[in-house]
C-alpha positions as CSV (number, residue, x, y, z in Angstrom):
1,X,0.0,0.0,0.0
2,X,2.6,2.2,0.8
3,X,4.7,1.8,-2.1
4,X,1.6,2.4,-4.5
5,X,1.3,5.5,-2.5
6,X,5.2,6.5,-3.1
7,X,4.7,5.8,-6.8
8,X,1.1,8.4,-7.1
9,X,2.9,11.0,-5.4
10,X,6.0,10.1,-7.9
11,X,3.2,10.1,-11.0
12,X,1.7,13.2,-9.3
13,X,4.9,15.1,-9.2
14,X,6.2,14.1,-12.5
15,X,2.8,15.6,-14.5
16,X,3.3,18.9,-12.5
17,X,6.9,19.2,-13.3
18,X,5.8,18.2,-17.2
19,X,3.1,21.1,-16.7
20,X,5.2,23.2,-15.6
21,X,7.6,23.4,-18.2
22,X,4.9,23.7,-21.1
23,X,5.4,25.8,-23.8
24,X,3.9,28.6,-24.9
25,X,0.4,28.2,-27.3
26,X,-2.3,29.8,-28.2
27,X,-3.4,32.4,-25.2
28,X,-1.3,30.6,-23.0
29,X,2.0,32.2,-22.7
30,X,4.2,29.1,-20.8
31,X,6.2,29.6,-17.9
32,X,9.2,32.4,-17.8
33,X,11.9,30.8,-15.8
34,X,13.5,34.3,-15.1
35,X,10.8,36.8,-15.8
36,X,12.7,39.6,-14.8
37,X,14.8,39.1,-17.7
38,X,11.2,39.7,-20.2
39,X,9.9,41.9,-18.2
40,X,12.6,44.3,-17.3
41,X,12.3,48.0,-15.7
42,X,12.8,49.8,-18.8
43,X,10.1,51.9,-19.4
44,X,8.3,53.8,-22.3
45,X,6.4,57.3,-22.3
46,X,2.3,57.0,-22.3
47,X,3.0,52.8,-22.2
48,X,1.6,51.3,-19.2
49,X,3.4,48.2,-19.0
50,X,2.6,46.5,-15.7
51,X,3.1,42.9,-15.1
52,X,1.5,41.4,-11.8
53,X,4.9,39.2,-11.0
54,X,7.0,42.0,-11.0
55,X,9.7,42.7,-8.4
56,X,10.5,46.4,-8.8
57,X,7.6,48.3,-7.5
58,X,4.0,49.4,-7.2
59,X,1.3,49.6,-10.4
60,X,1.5,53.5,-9.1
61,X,5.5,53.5,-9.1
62,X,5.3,52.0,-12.9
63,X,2.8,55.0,-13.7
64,X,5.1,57.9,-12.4
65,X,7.7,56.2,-14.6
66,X,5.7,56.2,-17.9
67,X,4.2,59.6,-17.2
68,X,5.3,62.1,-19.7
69,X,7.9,64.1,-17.9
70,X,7.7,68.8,-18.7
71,X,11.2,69.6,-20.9
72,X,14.2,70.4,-19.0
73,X,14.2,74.6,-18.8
74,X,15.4,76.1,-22.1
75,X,15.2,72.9,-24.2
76,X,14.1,74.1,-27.9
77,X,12.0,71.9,-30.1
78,X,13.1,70.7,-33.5
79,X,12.2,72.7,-36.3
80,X,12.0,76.0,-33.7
81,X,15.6,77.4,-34.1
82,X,15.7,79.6,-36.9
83,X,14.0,80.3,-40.5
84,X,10.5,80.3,-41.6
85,X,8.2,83.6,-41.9
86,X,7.5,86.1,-39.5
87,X,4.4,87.6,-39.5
88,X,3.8,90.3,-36.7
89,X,7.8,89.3,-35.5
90,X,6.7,85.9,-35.0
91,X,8.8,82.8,-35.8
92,X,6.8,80.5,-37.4
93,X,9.0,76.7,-36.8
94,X,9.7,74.9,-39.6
95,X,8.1,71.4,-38.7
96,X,4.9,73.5,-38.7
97,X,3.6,73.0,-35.3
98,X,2.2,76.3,-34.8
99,X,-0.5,76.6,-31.6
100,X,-4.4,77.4,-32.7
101,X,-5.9,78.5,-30.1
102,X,-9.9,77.5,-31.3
103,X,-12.1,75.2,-30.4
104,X,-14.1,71.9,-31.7
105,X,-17.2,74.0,-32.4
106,X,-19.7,76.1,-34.1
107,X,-19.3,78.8,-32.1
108,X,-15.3,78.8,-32.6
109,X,-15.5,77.7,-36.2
110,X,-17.3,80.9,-36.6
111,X,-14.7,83.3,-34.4
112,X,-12.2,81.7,-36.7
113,X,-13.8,82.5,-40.0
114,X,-14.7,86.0,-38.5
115,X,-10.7,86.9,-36.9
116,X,-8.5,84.4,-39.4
117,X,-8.4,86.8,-42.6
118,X,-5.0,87.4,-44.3
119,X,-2.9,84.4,-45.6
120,X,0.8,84.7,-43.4
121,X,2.5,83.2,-46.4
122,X,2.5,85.8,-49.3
123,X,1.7,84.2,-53.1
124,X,4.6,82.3,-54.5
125,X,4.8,80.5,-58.0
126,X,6.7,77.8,-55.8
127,X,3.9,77.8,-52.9
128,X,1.1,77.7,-55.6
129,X,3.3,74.5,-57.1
130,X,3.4,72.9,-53.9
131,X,-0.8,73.9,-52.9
132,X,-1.5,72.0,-56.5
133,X,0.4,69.0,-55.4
134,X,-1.2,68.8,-52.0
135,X,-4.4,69.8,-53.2
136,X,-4.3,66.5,-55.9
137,X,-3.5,64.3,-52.5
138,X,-5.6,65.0,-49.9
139,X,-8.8,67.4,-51.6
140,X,-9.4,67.0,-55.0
141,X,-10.8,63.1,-54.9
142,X,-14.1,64.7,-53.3
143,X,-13.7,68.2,-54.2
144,X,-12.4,68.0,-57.6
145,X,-9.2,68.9,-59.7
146,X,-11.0,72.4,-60.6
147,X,-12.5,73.0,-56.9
148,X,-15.8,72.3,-58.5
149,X,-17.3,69.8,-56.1
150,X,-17.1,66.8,-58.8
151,X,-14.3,64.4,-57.5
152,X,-14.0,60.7,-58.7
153,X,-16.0,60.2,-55.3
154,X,-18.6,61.9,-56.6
155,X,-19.6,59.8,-59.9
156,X,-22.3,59.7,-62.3
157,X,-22.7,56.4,-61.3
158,X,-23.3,57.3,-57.6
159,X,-19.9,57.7,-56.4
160,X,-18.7,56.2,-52.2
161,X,-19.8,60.0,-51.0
162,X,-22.5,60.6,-49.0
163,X,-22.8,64.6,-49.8
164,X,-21.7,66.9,-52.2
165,X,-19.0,68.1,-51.2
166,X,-17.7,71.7,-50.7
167,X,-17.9,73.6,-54.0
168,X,-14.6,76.1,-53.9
169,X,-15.5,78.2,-57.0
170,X,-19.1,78.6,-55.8
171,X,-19.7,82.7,-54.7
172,X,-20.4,81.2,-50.6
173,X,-16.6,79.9,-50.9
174,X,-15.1,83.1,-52.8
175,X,-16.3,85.5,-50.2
176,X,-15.5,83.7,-47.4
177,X,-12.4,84.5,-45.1
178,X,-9.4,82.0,-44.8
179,X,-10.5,81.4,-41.4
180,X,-12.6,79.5,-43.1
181,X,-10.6,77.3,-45.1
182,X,-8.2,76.5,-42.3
183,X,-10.3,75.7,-39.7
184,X,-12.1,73.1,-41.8
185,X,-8.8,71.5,-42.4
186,X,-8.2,71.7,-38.4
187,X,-11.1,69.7,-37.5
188,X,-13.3,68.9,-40.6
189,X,-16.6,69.5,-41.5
190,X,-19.5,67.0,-41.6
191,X,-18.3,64.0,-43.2
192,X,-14.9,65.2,-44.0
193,X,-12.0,64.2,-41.4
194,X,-9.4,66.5,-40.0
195,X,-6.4,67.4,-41.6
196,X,-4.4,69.1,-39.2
197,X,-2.0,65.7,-38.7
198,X,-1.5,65.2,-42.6
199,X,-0.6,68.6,-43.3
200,X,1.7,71.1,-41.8
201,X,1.4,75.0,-40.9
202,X,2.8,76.2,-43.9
203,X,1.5,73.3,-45.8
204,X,-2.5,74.5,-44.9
205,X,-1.9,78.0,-46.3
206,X,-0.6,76.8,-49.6
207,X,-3.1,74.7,-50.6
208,X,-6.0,77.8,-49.1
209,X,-3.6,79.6,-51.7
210,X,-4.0,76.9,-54.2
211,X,-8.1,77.2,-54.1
212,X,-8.0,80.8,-54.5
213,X,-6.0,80.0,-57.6
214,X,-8.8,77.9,-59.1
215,X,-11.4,80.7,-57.7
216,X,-9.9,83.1,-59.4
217,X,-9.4,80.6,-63.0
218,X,-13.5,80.3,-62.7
219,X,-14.3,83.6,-62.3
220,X,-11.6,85.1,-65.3
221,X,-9.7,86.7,-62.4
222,X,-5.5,86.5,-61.7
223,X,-3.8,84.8,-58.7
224,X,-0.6,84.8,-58.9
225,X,3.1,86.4,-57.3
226,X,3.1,89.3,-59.9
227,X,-1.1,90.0,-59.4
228,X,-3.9,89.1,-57.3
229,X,-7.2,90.6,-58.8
230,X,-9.2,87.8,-57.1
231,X,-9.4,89.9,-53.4
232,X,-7.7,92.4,-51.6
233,X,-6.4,90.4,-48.8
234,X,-4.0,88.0,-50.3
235,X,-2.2,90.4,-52.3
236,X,1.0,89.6,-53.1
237,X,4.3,89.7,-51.1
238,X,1.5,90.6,-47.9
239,X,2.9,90.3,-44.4
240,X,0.8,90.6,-41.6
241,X,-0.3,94.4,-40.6
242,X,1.1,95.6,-37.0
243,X,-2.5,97.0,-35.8
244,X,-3.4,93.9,-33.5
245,X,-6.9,94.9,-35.3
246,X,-5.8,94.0,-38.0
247,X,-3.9,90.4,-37.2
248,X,-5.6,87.1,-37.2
249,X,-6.5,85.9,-33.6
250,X,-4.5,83.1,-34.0
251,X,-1.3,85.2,-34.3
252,X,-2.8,88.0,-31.8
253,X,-3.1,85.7,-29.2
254,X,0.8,83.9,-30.2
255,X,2.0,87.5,-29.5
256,X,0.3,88.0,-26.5
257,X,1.3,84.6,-25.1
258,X,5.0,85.4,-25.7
259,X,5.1,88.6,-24.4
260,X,3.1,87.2,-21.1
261,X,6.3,84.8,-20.5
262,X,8.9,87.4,-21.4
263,X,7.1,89.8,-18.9
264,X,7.3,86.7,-16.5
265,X,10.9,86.1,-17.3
266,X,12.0,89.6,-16.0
């Protein structure tokens, strides 16, 4: 009796040793004889990486870790140091991550289209080159190559688009501010997505440039760096006015925020 009970425990121990050392399948991700060695202490911004077996500290201790940490004082971004235009003496960075300081709404969309008026970039043969290109990447599938509204989305034989999509060269789109223009490639408008990740600072004015080009090639008008008979704002070689009247909320409020922190500074 007793040695049939040595050899179950024997059995017994043998199938949990087997167990034990099972590989990995399906959901089941084996046994980690040093898990330390997987799951080591390194950490990454914004990744959570917490593993209940863990020999190093708290869940909270892990957090504080992957927590995005404020710049050390005086550190300057890429893209910041140097070049780009300067509208109302303010750098604009060359990786284009300008601030905008409006809101996802109909209330802001329309405080943008009131106070964002004069392109910051003045008319280029280059920038209307570049506007063209974009334009044929990211707008003219729904809104056409001649800002018309008649994309390959929108087919005679019924097209993948839901709506009719913005017509540029209709009279609502010519009179309306660039305020306009660059908030809908912000944060979109109705079924159309946002933009703002695909397309850089200076890239969204070229391509508002761009449709006042074909604006201006419906209506018989010019748009170009030697004459601008389409409107009065984006005339040619423009910068900016100094009256704060005058300058585009979103560059008003850049101003103001930079002279807050120099104030602060001193």
């Amino acid at each position: 009796m007793m040695r049939a009970i040595k050899y179950g425990v024997f059995v017994l121990g043998l199938v949990v040793l087997v167990y034990a050392c099972s590989p990995a399948k399906g959901n089941r991700t084996g046994h980690e004889f040093m898990p330390d060695m997987v799951h080591s202490t390194a950490y990454e911004a914004n990744v959570l990486n917490y593993y209940y077996y863990n020999t190093w500290g708290t869940i909270q201790e892990l957090k504080a870790y992957a927590t995005p940490r404020l710049p050390v004082k005086g550190t300057i971004a890429r893209g910041y140091e140097g070049g780009g235009v300067e509208p109302g003496n303010i750098n604009i960075p060359l990786n284009g991550a300008v601030p905008f300081y409006y809101g996802s709404s109909e209330e802001e969309r329309t405080r943008a289209m009131e106070e964002i008026i004069q392109n910051p970039y003045p008319i280029t043969a280059a920038g209307l080159a570049e506007g063209k290109n974009l334009y044929t990447i990211y707008c003219g599938i729904c809104h056409g190559d001649k800002g018309d509204g008649l994309g390959y989305l929108v087919r005679d034989d019924g097209g993948k688009y839901p709506a009719q999509p913005a017509i540029f060269t209709s009279d609502d789109f010519i009179n309306a501010s660039n305020g306009r223009y660059y908030y809908a490639i912000m944060y979109g408008k109705n079924v159309m997505g946002a933009y703002e990740d695909k397309l850089s600072y200076e890239e969204r004015w070229q391509v508002i440039h761009y449709i006042r080009s074909l604006q201006a090639a419906k209506n018989g008008a010019t748009y170009t760096e030697d004459a601008n008979t389409l409107n009065t704002v984006d005339i040619p070689g423009a910068q900016w006015k100094s009256d704060e009247d005058n300058m585009p909320a979103e560059s008003a409020s850049m101003q103001e925020e930079m002279s807050t922190e120099s104030h602060s500074e001193h």
